[in-house]
C-alpha positions in Angstrom: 14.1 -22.3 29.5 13.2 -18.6 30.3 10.3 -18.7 28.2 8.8 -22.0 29.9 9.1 -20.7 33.3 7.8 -16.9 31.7 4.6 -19.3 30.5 4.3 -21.3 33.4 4.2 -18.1 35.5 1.7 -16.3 33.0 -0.4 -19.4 33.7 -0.2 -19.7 36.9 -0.9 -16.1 37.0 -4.2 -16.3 35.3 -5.1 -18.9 37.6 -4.9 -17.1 40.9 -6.5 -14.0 38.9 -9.9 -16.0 38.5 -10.0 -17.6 41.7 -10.0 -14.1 43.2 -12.0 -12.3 41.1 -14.9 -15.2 42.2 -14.2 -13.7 45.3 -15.5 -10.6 44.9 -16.5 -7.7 47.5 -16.5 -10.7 50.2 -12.9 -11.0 50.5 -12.6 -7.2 51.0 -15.2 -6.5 53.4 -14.6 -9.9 55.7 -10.9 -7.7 56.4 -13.3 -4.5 57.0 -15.3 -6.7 59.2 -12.3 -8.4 61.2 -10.6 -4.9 62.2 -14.2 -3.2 63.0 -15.1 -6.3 65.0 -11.5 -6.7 67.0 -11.6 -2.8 67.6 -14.7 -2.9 69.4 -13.5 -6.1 71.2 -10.5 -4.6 72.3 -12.3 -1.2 73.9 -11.4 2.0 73.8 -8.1 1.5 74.8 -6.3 -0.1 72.2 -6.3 1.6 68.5 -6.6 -1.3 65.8 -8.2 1.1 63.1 -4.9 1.4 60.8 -5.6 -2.1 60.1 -8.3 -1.1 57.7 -5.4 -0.5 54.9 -5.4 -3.8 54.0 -9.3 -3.8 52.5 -7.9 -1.4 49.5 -5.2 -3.4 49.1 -7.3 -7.0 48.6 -9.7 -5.1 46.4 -7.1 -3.9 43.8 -6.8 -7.4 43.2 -10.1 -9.2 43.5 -13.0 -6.0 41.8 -13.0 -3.7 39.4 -11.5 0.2 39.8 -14.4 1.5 41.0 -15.9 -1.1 43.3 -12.2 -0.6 44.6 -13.0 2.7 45.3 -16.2 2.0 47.5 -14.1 -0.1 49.4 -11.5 2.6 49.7 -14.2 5.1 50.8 -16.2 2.7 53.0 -12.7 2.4 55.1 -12.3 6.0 55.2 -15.8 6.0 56.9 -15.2 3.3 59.0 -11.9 5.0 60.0 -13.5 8.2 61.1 -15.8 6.7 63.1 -14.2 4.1 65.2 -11.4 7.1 65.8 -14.4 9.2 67.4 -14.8 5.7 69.4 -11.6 5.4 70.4 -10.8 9.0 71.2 -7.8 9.4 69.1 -9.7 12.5 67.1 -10.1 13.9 70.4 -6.3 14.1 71.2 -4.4 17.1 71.4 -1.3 15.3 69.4 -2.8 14.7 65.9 0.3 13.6 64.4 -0.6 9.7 64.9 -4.4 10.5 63.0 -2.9 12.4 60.6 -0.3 10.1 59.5 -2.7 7.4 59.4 -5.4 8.8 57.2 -2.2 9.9 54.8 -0.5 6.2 54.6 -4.4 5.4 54.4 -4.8 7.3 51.2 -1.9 6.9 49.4 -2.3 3.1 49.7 -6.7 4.1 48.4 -4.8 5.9 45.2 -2.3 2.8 44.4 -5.0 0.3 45.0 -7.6 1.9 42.7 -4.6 2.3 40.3 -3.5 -1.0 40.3 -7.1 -2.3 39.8 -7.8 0.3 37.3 -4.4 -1.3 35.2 -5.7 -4.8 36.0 -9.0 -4.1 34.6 -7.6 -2.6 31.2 -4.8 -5.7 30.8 -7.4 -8.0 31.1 -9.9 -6.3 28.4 -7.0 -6.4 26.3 -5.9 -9.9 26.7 -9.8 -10.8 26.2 -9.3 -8.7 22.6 -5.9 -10.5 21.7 -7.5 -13.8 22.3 -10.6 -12.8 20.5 -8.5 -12.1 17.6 -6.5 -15.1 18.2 -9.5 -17.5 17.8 -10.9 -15.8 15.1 -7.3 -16.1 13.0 -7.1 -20.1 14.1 -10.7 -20.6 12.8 -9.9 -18.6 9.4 -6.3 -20.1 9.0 -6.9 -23.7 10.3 -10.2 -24.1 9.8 -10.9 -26.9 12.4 -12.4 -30.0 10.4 -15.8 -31.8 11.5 -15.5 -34.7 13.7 -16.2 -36.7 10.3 -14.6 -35.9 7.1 -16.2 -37.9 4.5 -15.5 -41.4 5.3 -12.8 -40.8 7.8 -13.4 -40.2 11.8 -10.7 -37.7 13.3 -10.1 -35.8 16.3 -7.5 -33.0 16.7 -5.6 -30.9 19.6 -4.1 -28.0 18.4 -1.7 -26.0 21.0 0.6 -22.9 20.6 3.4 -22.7 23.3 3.0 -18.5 22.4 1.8 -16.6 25.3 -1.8 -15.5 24.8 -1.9 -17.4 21.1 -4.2 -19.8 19.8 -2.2 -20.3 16.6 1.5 -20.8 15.7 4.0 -22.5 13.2 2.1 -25.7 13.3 -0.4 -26.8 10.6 -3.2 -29.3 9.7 -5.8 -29.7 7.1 -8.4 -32.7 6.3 -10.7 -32.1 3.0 -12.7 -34.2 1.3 -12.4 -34.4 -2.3 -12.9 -35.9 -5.7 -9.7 -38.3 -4.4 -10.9 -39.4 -1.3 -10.3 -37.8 1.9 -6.8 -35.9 1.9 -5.0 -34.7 5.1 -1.8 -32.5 6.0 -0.1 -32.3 9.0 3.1 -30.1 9.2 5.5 -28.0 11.2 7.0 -24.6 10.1 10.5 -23.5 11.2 10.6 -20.4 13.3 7.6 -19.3 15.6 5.8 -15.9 15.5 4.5 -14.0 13.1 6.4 -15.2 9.8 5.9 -18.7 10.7 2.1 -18.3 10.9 2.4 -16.6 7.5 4.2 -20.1 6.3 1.1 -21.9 7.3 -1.1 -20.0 5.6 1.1 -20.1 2.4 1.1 -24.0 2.8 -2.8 -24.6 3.9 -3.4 -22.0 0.7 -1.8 -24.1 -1.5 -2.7 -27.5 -0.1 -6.3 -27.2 -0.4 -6.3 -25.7 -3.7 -4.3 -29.0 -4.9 -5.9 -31.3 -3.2 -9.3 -30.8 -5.3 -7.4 -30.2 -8.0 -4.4 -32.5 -8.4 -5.5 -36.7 -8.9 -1.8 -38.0 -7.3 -0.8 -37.1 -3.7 2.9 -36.8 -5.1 1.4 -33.8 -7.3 -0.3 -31.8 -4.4 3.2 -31.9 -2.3 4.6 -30.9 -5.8 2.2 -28.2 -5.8 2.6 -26.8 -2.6 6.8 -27.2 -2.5 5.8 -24.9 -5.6 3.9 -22.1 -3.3 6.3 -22.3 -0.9 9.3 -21.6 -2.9 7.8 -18.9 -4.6 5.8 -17.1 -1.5 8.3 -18.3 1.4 11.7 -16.9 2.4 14.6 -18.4 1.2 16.2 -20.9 4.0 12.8 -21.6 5.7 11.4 -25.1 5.6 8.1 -27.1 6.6 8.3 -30.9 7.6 5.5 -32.2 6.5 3.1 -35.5 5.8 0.5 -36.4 3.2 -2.0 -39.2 3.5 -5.1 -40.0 1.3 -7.6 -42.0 2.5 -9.3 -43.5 -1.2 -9.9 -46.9 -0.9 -10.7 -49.6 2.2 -8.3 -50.9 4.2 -5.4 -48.9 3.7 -4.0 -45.2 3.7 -1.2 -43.7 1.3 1.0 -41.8 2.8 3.7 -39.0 1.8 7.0 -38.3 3.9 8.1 -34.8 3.6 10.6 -34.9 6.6 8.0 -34.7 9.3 7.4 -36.6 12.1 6.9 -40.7 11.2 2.9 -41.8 12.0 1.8 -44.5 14.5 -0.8 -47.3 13.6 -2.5 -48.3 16.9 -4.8 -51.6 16.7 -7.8 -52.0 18.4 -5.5 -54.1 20.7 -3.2 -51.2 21.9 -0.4 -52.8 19.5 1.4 -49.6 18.0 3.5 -49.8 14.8 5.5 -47.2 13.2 4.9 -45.8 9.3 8.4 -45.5 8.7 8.9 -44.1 4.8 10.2 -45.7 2.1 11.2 -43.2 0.8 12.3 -40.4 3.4 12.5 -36.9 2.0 13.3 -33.4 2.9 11.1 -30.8 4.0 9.3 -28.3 2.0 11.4 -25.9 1.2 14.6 -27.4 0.8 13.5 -29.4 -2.5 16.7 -27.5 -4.0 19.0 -29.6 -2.4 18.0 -32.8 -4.1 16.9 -34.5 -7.2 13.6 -36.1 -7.9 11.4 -36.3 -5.4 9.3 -38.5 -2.8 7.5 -41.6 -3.6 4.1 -42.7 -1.6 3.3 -45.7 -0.2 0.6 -47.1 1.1 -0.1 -48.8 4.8 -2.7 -51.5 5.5 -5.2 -50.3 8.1 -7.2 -53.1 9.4 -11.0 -52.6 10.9 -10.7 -50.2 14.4 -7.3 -49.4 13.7 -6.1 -45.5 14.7 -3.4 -43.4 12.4 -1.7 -41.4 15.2 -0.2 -37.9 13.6 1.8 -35.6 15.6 4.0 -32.6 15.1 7.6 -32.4 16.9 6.1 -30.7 19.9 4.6 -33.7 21.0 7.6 -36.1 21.0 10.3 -33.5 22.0 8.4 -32.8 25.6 10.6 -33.3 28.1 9.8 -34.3 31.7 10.8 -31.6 34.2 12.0 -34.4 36.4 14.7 -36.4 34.7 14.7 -34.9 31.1 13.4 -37.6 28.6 11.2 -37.0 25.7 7.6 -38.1 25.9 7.8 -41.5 24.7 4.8 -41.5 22.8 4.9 -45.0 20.7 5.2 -46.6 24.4 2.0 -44.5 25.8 -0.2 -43.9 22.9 -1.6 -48.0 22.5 -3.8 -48.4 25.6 -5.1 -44.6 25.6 -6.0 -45.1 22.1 -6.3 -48.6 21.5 -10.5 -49.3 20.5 -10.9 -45.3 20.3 -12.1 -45.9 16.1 -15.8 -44.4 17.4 -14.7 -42.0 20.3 -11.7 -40.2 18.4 -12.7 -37.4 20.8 -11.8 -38.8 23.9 -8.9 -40.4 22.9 -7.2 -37.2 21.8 -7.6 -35.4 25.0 -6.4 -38.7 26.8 -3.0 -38.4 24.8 -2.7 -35.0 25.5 -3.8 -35.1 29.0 -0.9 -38.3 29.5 2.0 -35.6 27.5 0.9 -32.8 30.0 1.8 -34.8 32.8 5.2 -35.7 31.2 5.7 -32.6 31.1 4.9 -31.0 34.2 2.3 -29.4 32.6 3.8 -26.9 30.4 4.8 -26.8 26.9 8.0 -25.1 25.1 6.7 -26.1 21.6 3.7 -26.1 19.5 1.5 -29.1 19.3 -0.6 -30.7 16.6 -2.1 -34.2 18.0 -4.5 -35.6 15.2 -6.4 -38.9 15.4 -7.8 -40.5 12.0 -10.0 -43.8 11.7 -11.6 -44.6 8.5 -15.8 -45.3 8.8 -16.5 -49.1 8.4 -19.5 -50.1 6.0 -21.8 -52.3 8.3 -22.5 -55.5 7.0 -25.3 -55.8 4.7 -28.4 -57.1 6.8 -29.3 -60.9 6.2 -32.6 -61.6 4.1 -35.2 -63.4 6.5 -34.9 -66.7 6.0 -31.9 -67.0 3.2 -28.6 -66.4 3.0 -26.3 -63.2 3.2 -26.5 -62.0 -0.5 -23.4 -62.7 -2.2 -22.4 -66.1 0.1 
């Protein structure tokens, strides 16, 4: 729960950061404008100068370090000479100028300090995300909107702070056996369970050329993994291969079961035939998994997710996303717009949510292409009627 709230925060955070920083100079030097302005309005007799500490203080947070430190030496001017107006620099008793031009610049050091740090935190969190999105492209390799016969769409999230890649995983490739996809979830988050992924995605789509069963890429990559993974880490996965019209074959490594929505929002659920355990953890059992295959009719959507998706909870009364009771109408008729579809899912578990996540997240939406019906010779018959 810490680490929601510490992300929620961070967010939040970022959020404020940018609206201020589109402030600018104006915020800044409208409070340089107020105090100079009431000062002069008041008359002599009434000493609203000190006031002027506030403009450092609102530029540490809205310019960089060294337009902080115009503003800081613009007050100091401004100070000097509205005391000449108001007579305090001509008072015997400089304790009350000198004390003010002291709180004055220690609060000018802090400020160009704490804008100075601010400045160097967010070059650094521009770098980590740099490197970030350049380690998601190399690892993941984000697929084309169409993959060989097959339409997807894909929302990829890490709960990390500052992340664009975690423990969850997806591949689709086109090969000599149709169009093969991956989806999985690695146990664990940071570091090692990035590593995983790569050992999985490494394997995967050297198999998937190579190997002409699906059951022999999973055999394949429960090979990698066992050799190149730490002992007691596991990966739920799923297999599908997309080779011939009007169905998809499908095999259940312990992941999360698909969805089939039809084009008219009715959602059914892939359960396997043959439910197996993860990656990993082939050790425990004998044999191995068997794939099936799942009739997809014309328009229908295969709905892949990860665990993140179905284990948000709802900050308000603590149930789990109920995504095979939402996903039909925001995907139903989507087999041409994967696109939107996807981000209306995600959009609908954000607001479950509260609009945080304490998981990774792999949404993935899959529709096969249609061949459009031959065209009818002018003035006969469709051939082959």
């Amino acid at each position: 729960m810490k680490s929601v709230w510490s992300r929620a925060l961070s967010g939040l955070q970022r959020a404020e950061g940018d609206y201020l920083s589109r402030l600018g100079l104006s915020l800044p030097l409208f409070a340089l404008a107020v105090v100079v302005g009431a000062d002069l309005l008041a008359g002599r007799d009434h000493y609203l100068t000190p006031g002027i500490v506030v403009a450092p203080a609102l530029a540490s947070i809205t310019v960089r370090w060294r337009a902080t430190l115009f503003i800081c030496l613009l007050g100091a001017a401004i100070q000097g000479g509205l005391s000449s107006y108001d007579g305090v620099a001509d008072l015997t008793n400089h304790d009350v100028l000198y004390g003010q031009l002291i709180a004055y610049a220690i609060v000018s050091v802090f400020s160009v300090y704490i804008s100075w740090r601010r400045e160097t935190g967010a070059r650094a969190f521009s770098a980590i995300t740099s490197v970030a999105e350049a380690a998601q492209q190399a690892l993941m390799r984000p697929p084309a909107p169409q993959v060989g016969r097959v339409r997807l769409a894909v929302r990829y999230v890490s709960a990390a702070d500052a992340a664009q890649i975690g423990g969850d995983l997806y591949a689709a490739l086109e090969t000599p056996h149709g169009v093969r996809v991956l989806i999985g979830d690695v146990r664990g988050k940071g570091l090692g369970a990035v590593q995983t992924s790569a050992v999985v995605l490494g394997a995967f789509r050297e198999a998937a050329f190579d190997e002409g069963g699906l059951d022999r890429v999973a055999e394949r990559v429960e090979t990698s993994v066992r050799r190149d993974v730490s002992d007691g880490d596991f990966i739920t996965a799923l297999f599908a291969q997309f080779d011939r019209p009007g169905s998809v074959e499908l095999l259940h490594y312990g992941h999360v079961a698909p969805l089939l929505v039809s084009t008219t929002g009715r959602v059914r659920t892939l359960d396997p035939v043959d439910p197996w355990v993860p990656l990993g953890l082939a050790d425990m059992v004998a044999g191995g998994p068997v794939p099936w295959q799942a009739p997809m009719d014309p328009g229908d959507v295969l709905v892949l997710c990860t665990d993140g998706v179905i284990e948000a909870r709802s900050p308000v009364d603590h149930t789990f996303y109920p995504l095979t009771e939402r996903v039909g109408p925001l995907v139903a008729g989507s087999a041409n717009d994967l696109g939107a579809a996807v981000e209306r899912v995600y959009a609908d578990l954000l607001r479950h949510s509260g609009g945080s996540l304490s998981d990774d997240v792999v949404l993935l939406l899959l529709a096969p292409v249609q061949d459009p019906l031959p065209a009818r010779p002018a003035g006969g018959p469709l051939l082959g009627t």
